[in-house]
N, C-alpha and C positions, 0 to 999 in steps of 0.2 A: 617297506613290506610289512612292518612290525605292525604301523597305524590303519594301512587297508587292510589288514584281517581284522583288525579293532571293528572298524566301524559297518561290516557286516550285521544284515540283521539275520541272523542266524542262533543259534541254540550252544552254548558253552559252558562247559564244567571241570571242576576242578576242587580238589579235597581242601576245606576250607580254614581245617585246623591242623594242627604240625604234622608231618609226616613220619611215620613209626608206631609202636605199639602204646597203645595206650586205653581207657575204660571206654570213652566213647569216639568215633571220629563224626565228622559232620562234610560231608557230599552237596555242593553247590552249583544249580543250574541255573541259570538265565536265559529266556529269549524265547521270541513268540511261541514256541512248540514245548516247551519247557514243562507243562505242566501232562499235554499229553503223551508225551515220551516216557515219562515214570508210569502214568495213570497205566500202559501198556503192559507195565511189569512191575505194578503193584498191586497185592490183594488184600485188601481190607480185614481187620478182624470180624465188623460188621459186613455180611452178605450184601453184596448188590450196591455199591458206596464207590459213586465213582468220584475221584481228582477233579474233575474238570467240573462237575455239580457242586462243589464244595466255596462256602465261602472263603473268601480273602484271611489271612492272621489267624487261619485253623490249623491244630494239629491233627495227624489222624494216625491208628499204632494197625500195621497190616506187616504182610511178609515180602520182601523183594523174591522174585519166581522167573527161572527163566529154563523154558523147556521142561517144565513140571518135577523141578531141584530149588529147592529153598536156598538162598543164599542165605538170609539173614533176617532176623524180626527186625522191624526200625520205626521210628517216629518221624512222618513227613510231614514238615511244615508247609503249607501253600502262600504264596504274599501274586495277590493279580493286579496286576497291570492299572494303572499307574501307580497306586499305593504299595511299594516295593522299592528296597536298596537301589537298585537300578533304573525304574520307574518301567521294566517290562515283568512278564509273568517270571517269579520264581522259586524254586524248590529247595527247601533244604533236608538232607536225609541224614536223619543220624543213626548210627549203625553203631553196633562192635566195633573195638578200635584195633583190632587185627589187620594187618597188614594184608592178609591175603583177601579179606572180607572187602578192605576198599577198593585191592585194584580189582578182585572181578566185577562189580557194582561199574565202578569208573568205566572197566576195556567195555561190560556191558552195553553203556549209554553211548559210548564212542563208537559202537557199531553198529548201534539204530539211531541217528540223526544230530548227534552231538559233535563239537568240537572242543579238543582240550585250550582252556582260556591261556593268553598269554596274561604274563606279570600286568596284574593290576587293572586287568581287564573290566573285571565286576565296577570298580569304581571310573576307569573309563565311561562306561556306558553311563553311572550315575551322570555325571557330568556331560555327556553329550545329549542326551535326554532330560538334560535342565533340572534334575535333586539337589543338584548345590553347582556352586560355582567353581572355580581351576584354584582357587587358594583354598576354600575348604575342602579341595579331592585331594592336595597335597598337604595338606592338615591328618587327614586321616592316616597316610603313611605318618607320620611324625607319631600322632596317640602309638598308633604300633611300637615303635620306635622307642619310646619314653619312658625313660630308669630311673627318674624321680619325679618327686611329688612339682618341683618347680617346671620340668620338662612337660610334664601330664599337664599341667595347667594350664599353660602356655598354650598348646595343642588343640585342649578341647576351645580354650577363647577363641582362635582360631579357626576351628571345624563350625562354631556357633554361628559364624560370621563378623567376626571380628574386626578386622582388618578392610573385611569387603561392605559393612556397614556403612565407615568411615569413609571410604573411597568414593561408594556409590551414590551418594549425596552430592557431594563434592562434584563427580563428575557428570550428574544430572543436571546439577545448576549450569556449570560451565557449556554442556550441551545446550543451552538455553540460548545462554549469550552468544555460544559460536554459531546457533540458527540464524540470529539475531544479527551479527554482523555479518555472515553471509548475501543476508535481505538486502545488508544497507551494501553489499557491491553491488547487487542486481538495480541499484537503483544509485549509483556514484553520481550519476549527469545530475542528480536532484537534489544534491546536498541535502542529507536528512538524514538521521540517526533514531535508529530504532532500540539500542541496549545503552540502558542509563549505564553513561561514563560513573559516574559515580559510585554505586553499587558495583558495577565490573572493578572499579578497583579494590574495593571491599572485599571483594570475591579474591581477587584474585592475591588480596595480603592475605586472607584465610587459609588458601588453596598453598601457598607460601610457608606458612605456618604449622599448616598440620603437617606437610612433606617433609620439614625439617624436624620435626619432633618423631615423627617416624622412622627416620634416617639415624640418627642420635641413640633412637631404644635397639637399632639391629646389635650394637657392640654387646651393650648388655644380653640381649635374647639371645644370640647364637652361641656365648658362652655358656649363659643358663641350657640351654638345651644341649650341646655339647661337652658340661662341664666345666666348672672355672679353673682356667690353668693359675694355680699358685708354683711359684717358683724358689725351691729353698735355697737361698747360696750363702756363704762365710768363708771363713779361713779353713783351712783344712783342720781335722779334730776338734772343730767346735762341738761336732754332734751330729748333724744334718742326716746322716743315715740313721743315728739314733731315735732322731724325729721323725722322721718319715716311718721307719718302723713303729714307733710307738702309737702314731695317730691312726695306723692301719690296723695297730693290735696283731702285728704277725711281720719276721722274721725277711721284710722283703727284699733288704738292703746289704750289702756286707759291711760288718761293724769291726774294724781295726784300728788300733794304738799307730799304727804307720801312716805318716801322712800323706794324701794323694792315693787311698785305695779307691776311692772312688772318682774313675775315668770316663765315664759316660753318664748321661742324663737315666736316671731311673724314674717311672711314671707310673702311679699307680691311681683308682679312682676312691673315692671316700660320700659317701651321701651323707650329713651333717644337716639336722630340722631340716630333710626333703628338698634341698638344694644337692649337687653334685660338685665334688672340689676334686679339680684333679692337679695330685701333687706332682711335684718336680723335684727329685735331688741332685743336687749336678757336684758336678766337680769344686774342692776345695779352690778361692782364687788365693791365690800365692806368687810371687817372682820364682820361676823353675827355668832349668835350662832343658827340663824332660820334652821332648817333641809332643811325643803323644798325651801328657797330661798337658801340655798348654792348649791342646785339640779340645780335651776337655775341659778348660777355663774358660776356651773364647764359646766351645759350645751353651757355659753354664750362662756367658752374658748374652750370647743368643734366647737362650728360655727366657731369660729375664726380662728382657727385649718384648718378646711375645704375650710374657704374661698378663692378665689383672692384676693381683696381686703377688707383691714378694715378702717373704720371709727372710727377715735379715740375721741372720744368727752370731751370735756374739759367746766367748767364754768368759763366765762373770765371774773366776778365779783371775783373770788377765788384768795386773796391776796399772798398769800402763794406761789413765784417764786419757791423755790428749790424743792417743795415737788412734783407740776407739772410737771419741768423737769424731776424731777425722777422719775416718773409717764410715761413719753412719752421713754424713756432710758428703763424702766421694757420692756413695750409694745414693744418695736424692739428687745431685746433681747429678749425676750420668744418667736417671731414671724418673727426672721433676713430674712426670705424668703418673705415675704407678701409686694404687698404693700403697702403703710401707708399713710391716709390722717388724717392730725390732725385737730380739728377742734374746733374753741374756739367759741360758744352759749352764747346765752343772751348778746348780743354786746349794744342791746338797753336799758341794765340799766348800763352802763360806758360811760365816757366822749371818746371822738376820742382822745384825746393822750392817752389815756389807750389802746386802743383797736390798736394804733400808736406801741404803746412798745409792746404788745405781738408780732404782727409782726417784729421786731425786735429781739426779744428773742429766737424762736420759726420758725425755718425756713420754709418757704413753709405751715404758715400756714391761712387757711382759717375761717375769721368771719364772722358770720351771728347771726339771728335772726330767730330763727326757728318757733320762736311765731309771729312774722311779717312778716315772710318768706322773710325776707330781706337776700341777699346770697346763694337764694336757683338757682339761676341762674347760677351764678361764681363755687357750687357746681357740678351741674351735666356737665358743659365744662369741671371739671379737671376730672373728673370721666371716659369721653368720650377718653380725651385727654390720659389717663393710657391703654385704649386698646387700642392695636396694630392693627385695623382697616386698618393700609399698608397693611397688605397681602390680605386681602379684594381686595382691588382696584387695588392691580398688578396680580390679578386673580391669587396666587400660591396656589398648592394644598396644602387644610387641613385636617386632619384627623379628624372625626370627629364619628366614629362608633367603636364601641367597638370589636367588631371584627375582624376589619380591624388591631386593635393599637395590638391584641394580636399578630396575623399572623408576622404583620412588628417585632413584639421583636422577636418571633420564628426565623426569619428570620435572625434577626441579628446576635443571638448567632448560628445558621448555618455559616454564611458565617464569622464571624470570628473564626472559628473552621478552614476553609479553610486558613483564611491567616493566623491563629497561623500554619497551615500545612506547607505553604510554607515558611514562616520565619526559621522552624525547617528542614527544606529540605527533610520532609517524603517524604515516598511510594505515588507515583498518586493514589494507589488502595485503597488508608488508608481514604482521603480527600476527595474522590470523593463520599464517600457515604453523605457528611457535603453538597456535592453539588446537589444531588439530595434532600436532605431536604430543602435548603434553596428555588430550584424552587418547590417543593410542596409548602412550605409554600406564598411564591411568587403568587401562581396559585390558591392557595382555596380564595387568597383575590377577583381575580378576576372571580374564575371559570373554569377558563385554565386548571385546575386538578382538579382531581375527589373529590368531595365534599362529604361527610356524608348526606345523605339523613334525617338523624332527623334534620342537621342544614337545612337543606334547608326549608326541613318543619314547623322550627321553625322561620325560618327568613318569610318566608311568609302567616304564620299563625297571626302575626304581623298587617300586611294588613287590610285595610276597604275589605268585599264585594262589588263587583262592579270593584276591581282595581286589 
């Protein structure tokens, strides 16, 4: 139901900025009547200055009038048909941002020939109406979406066509080939080959290659856009709520001399040079016979489990050399994949050659003062310095949509079905089916092929109203 009101050519509106009081709001229609549904019940400051005579990217400042009652003075922009968000005729009214002011404007238009838009509507129609393609129409929810500098970035590469550049090459050439050995069934009786083996295998390591490199960047990009989970754990009283609160600059944690006050995972977010960290402080690990605090130990190596990076926290008062080391050795062996900042607390009750030898013992490792927040500086540079933040700045595509990362694995185990085919020197007819899966899958990323109508519906039911 949601997609058959979508794809109505009909007229739809809906308030295109937050809802509530505020200096101005902004009123958004689309669709073929769009422009003379306002022209109806707008009057110009200039005499005799109709909507519908007006060129494309004008503004024009009149009064909205209905029944010869001013609602409101406003600035209507006009965008006509195909040159518009949508690629149909449409309107934007900016009004007082009065609450009463929009909904009469809105109930207004809703009772001479409008309908109110569903979620994400406006950008539906971009996309059906060929403005951009189904990764850059779910690019623009994401800019929406995006609480740092590394999110935003991500997003617009993205909306630019990023992702869809890359693919669309890719799967024009292979379209080539897959015409090409089509030909040569139509003509099997005659042994003849029309797509250079050669190059088709070239292609087809390319096509190999790029998938697997785009597979690889979804880890990194979904966390960049969701935030990097760091994960704080230690012995209990090392500090870890100390930390946690000091990096946030604010009280988030409860800080007690009792050991095991902290039972459950606390999470909070931190933007560090326009990246987003989000922290984790879990439970002290300890041997307890407590029920509920070992819930929360095996919870703190569940985070850790989860995380990018952990925070290994150490007390650099703790005499005991071997039992440390063996402590930071447990920790990379139960976690060889993660990676690991260690980190030796409470620096400011040791003398500096104590705090000289842990450094020395203990490589790459970092002391502070979490109660003075002394190191909380030299903390979040090496934190910054662990993401890979180059791909950021050499503008390469990231993946960063969960549906996208599904299509590109589909994809891959397609296409190397194709080169297990040619390694084994099968039937063209046997492979070529491997090759028409691989551009389906290739094409739902971007839309190029026929898409499932609930994903659609679901991908843009996602969406703010208004967008």
């Amino acid at each position: 139901m949601y997609f058959c009101n979508m794809i109505k050519n009909d007229t739809i509106i809906a308030l295109a900025t937050p809802s509530g009081v505020g200096a101005i709001s902004v009123i958004r229609l689309s669709g073929e009547n769009a422009i003379t549904i306002v022209e109806t019940f707008f009057k110009s400051i200039k005499k005799d200055k109709k909507l519908s005579n007006q060129k494309t990217h004008t503004i024009h400042l009149g009064h909205i009038i209905n029944k010869g009652i001013i609602l409101d003075e406003v600035l209507v922009s006009v965008f006509k048909n195909p040159n518009s968000y949508t690629g149909e005729n449409v309107v934007e009214i900016s009004c007082h941002g009065s609450t009463y002011i929009q909904q009469e404007i809105i109930q207004l238009f809703l009772k001479n020939g409008c309908r109110m838009a569903d979620n994400g509507e406006f950008t539906m129609r971009a996309f059906l109406n060929g403005k951009m393609d189904l990764s850059q129409a779910e690019a623009v929810a994401d800019v929406i979406a995006s609480n740092s500098e590394a999110s935003h970035v991500m997003a617009i590469q993205q909306m630019r066509g990023g992702i869809s550049n890359e693919l669309k090459e890719l799967r024009g050439q292979l379209l080539d080939f897959a015409a090409l050995i089509e030909l040569e069934l139509d003509f099997s009786g005659e042994d003849v080959e029309f797509a250079d083996r050669t190059k088709f295998k070239e292609l087809v390591a390319k096509i190999t290659f790029v998938l697997k490199r785009l597979i690889d960047s979804f880890s990194f990009g979904n966390a960049m856009k969701n935030g990097i989970p760091v994960a704080i754990i230690g012995e209990p009283n090392v500090g870890k709520s100390t930390l946690l609160n000091a990096l946030l600059n604010e009280e988030k944690a409860i800080v007690s001399d009792i050991a095991g006050t902290t039972r459950d995972a606390i999470e909070d977010e931190l933007i560090i040079e326009g990246v987003a960290f989000r922290f984790i402080d879990t439970a002290g690990i300890r041997e307890t016979e407590d029920i509920v605090e070992n819930i929360g130990i095996k919870k703190a190596y569940e985070k850790a489990e989860n995380a990018q990076l952990i925070i290994f926290l150490i007390d650099a008062k703790t005499e005991n050399k071997e039992n440390r080391l063996a402590e930071i050795e447990t920790i990379k062996t139960r976690f060889p994949n993660k990676k690991l900042l260690v980190i030796a607390n409470k620096i400011d009750l040791i003398p500096q050659q104590e705090i000289e030898n842990l450094q020395s013992d203990i490589e790459n490792l970092i002391p502070l003062s979490a109660k003075n927040k002394v190191g909380i500086d030299e903390l979040k540079n090496e934190l910054t310095s662990l993401v890979n933040i180059g791909a950021l700045s050499n503008n390469e595509t990231i993946v960063t949509n969960s549906r996208h990362f599904e299509a590109l694995n589909n994809a891959l185990i397609a296409i190397s079905s194709v080169q297990q085919g040619i390694d084994l020197e099968i039937s063209t007819d046997l492979f070529s089916i491997d090759i028409r899966e691989c551009l389906r899958h290739l094409g739902a990323i971007t839309g190029d092929y026929d898409v499932d109508k609930d994903i659609l519906g679901h991908i843009f039911s996602n969406f703010c109203i208004g967008k």
